[in-house]
N, CA, C and O of each residue as an XYZ file, in Angstrom:
404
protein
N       0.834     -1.186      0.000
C       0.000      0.000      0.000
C       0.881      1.252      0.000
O       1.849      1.160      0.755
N       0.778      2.279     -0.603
C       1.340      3.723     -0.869
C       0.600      4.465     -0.322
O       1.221      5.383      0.214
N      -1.151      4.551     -0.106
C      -1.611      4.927      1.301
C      -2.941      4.196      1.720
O      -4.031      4.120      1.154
N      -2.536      3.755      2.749
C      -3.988      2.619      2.897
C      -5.647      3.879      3.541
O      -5.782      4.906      4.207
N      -6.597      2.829      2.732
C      -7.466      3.697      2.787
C      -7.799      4.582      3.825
O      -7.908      4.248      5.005
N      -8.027      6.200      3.183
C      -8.482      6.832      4.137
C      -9.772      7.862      3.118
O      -9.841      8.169      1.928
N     -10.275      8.018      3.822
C     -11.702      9.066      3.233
C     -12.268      8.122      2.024
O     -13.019      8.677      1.222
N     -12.056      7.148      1.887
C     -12.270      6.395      0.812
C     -11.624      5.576     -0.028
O     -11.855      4.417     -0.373
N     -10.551      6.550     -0.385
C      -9.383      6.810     -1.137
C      -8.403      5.350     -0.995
O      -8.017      5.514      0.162
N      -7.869      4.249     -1.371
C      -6.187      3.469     -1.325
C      -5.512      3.446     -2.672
O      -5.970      3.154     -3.777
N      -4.548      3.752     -2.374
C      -3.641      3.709     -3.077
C      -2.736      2.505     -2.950
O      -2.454      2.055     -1.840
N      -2.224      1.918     -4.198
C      -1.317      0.891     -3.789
C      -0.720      0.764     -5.398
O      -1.283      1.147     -6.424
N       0.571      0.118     -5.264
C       1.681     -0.538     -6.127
C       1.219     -2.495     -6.256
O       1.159     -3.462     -5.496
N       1.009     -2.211     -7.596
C       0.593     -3.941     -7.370
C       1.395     -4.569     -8.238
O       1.042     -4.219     -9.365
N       2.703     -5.659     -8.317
C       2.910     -6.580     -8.833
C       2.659     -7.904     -9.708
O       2.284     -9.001     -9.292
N       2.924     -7.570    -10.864
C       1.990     -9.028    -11.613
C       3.099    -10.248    -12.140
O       3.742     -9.966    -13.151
N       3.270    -11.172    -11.696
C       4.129    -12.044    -12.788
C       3.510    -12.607    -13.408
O       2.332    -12.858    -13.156
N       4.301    -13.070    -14.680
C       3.539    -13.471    -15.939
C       2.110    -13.865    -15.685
O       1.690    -13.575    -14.565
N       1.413    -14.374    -16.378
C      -0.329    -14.773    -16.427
C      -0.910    -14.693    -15.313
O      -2.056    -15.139    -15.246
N      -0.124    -13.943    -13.801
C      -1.025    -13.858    -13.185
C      -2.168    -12.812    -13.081
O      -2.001    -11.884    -13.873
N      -3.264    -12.714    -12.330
C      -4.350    -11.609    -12.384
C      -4.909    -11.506    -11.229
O      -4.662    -12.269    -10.295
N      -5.497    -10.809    -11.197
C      -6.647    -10.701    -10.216
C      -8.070    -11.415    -10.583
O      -8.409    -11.531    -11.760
N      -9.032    -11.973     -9.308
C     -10.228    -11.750     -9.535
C     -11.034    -11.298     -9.989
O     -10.793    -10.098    -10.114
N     -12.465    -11.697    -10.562
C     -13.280    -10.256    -11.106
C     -13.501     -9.774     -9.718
O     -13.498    -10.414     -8.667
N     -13.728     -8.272     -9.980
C     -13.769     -7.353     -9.069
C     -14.890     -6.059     -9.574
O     -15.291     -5.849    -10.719
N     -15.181     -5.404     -8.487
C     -15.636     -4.258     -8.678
C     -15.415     -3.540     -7.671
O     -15.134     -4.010     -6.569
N     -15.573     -1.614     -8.069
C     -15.011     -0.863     -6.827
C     -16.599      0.311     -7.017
O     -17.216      0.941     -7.875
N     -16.615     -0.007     -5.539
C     -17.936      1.119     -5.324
C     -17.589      2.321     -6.228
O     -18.535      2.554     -6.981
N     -16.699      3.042     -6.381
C     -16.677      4.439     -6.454
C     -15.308      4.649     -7.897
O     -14.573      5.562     -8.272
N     -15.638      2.883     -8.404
C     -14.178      3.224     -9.100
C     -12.892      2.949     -9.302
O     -12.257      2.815     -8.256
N     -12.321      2.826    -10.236
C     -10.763      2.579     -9.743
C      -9.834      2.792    -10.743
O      -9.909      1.887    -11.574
N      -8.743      3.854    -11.087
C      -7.658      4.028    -11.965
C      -6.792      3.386    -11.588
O      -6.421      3.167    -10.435
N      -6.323      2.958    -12.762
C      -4.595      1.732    -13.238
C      -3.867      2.781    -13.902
O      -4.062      3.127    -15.067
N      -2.652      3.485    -12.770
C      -1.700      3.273    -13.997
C      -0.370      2.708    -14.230
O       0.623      3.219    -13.713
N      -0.302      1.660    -14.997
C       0.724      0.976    -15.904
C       2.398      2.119    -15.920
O       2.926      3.043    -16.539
N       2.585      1.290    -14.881
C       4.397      1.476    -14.544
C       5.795      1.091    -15.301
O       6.875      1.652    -15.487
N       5.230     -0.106    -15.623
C       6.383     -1.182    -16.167
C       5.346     -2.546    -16.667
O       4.399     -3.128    -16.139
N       6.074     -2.684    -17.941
C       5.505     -4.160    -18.590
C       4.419     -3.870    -18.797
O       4.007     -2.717    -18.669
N       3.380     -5.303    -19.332
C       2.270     -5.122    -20.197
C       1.713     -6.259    -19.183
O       2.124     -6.905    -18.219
N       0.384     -6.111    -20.063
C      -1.002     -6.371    -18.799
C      -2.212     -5.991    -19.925
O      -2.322     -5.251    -20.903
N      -2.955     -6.847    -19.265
C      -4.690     -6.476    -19.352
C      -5.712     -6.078    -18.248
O      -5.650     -6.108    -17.019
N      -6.650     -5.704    -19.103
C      -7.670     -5.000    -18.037
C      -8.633     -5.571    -18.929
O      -8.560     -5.455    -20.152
N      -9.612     -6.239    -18.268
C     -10.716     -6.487    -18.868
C     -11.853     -6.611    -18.218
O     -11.836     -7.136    -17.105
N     -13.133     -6.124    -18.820
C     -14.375     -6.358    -18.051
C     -15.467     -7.237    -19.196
O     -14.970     -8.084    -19.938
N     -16.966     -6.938    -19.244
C     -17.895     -7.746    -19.715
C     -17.902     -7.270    -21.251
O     -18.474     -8.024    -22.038
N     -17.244     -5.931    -21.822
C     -17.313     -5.544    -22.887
C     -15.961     -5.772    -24.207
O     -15.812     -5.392    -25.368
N     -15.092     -6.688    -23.124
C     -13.630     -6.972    -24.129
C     -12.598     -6.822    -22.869
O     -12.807     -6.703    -21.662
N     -11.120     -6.890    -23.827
C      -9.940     -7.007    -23.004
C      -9.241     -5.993    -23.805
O      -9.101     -5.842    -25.019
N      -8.668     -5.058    -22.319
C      -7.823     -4.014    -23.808
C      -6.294     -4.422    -23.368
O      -6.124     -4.087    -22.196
N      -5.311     -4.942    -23.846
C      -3.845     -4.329    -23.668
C      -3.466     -3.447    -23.213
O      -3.830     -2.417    -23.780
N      -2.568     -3.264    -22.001
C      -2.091     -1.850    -21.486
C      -0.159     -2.351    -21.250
O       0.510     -3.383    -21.208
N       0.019     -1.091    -21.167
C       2.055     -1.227    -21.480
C       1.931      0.214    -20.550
O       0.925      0.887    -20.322
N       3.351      0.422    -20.102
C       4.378      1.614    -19.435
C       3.453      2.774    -19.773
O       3.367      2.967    -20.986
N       2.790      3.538    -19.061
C       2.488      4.982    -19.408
C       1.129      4.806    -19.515
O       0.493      5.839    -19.725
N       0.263      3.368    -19.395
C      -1.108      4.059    -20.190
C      -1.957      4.403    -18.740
O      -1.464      4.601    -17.629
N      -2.875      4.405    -18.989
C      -3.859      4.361    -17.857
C      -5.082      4.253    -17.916
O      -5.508      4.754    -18.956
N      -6.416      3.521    -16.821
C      -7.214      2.918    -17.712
C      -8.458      3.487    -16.209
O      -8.233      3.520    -14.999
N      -9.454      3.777    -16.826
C     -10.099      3.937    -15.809
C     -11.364      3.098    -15.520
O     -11.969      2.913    -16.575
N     -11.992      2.511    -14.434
C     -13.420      1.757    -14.147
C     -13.927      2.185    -13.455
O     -13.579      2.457    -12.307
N     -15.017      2.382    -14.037
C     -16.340      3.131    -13.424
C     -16.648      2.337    -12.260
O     -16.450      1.150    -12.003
N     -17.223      3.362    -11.565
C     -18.137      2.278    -10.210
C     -18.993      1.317    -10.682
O     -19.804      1.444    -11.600
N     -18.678     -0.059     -9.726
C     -19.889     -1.104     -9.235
C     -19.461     -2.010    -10.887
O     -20.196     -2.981    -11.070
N     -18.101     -1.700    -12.325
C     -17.950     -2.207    -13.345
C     -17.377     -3.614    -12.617
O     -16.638     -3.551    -11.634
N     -17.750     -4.731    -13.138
C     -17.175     -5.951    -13.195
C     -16.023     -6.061    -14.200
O     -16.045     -6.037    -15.431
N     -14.918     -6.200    -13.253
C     -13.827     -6.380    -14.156
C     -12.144     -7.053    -14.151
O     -12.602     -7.918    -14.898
N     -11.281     -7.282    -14.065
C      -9.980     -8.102    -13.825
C      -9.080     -7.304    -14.452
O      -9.503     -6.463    -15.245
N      -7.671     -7.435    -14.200
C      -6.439     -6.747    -14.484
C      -5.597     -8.178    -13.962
O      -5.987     -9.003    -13.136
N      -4.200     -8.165    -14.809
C      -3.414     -8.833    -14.505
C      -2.120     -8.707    -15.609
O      -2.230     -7.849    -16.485
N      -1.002     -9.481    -15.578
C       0.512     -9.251    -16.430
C       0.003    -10.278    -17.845
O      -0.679    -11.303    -17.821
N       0.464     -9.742    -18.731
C       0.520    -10.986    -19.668
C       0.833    -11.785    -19.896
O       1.505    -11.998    -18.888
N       1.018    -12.957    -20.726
C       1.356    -14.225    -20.638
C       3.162    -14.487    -20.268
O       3.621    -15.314    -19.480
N       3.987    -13.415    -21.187
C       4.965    -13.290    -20.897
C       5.857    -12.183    -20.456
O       7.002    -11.820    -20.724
N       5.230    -11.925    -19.949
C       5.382    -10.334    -19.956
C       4.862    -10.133    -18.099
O       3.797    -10.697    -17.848
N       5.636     -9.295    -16.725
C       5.827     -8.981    -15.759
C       4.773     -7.264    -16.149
O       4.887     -6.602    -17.180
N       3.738     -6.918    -14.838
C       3.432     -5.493    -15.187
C       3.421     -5.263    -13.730
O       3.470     -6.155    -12.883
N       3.360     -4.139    -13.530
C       3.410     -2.807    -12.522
C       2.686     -1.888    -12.608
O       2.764     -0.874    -13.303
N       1.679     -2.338    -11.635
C       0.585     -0.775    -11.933
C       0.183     -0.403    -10.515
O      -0.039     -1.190     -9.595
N       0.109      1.258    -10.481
C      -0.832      1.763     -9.060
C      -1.949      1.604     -9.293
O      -2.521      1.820    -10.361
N      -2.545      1.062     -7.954
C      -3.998      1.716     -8.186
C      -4.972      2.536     -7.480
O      -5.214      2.290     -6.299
N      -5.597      3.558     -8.139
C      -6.372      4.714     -7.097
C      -7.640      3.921     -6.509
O      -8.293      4.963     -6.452
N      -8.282      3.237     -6.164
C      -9.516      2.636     -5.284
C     -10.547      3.590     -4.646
O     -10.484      3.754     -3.428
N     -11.313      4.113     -5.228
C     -12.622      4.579     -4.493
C     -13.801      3.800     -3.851
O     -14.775      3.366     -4.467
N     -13.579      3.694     -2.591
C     -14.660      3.140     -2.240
C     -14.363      1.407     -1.938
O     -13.183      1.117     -2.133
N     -15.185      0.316     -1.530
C     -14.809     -0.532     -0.821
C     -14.679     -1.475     -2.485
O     -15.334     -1.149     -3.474
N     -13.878     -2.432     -2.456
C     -13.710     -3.568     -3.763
C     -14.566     -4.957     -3.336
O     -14.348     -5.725     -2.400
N     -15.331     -4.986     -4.082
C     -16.622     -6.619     -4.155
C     -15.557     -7.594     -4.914
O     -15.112     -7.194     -5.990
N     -15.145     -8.806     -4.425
C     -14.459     -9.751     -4.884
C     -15.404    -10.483     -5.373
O     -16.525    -10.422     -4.868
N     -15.136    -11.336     -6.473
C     -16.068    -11.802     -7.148
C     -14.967    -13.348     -7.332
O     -13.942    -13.638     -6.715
N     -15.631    -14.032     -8.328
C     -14.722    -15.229     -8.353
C     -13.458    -15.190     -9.127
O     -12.811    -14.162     -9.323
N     -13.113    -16.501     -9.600
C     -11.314    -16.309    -10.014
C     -11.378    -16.523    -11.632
O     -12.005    -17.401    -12.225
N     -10.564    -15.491    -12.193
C     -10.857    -15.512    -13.590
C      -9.741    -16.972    -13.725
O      -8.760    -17.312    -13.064
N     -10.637    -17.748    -15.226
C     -10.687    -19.108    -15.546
C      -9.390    -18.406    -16.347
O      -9.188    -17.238    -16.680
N      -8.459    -19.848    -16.538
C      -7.689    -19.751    -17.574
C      -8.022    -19.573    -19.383
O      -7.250    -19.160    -20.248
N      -9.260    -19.990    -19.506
C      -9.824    -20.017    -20.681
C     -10.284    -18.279    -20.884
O     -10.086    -17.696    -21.950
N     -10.908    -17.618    -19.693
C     -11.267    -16.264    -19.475
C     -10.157    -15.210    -19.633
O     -10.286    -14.068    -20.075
N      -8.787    -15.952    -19.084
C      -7.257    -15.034    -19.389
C      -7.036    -15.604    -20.979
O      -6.373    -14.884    -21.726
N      -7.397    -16.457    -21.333
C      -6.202    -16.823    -22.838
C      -7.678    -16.258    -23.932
O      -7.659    -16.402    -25.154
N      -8.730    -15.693    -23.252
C      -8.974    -14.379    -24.639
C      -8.565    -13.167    -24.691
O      -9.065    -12.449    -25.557
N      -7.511    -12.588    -23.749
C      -6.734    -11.966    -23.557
C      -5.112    -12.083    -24.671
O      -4.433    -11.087    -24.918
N      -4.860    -13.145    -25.063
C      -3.819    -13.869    -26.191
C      -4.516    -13.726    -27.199
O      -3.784    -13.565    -28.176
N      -6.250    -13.689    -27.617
C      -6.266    -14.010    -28.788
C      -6.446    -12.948    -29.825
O      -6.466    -13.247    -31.019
């Protein structure tokens, strides 16, 4: 954490090695990625976009959605968190490799 929640607000530095990800997720109030180092996806119910060094990606409140490093590829991203995060279940390997295609 870079600042653990206060007024709403966490901030944190998150680590990805290769194909790993996160859960689907959602954030009450929101949540900006931005992409530090290496490449990664972000994806929710409408597609998967590619993200690399510099981009930044934003999710609306209460969006169902996952982030994680690519298949070969290590990423580094902050993230701004508004509001509390709903864990949802564990994205399938079949759910990450339309992310490859």
């Amino acid at each position: 954490m870079v600042m653990a929640p206060t007024d709403g607000v966490a901030i944190g530095n998150n680590f990805f090695a290769p194909c790993s990800r996160t859960y689907w997720h959602s954030h009450v109030g929101g949540q900006l990625l931005i992409v530090m180092a290496g490449e990664g996806h972000v994806s929710d119910e409408n597609g998967i976009v590619t993200v690399r060094a510099g981009d930044m990606v934003w999710t609306p409140p209460g969006v169902r959605h996952w982030h994680g490093a690519a298949d070969d590829r290590f990423m580094l991203h902050t993230s701004v968190t508004l509001g509390a995060t709903n864990w949802e279940s564990e994205v399938t390997d079949a759910e990450y490799g339309e992310a490859r295609a």
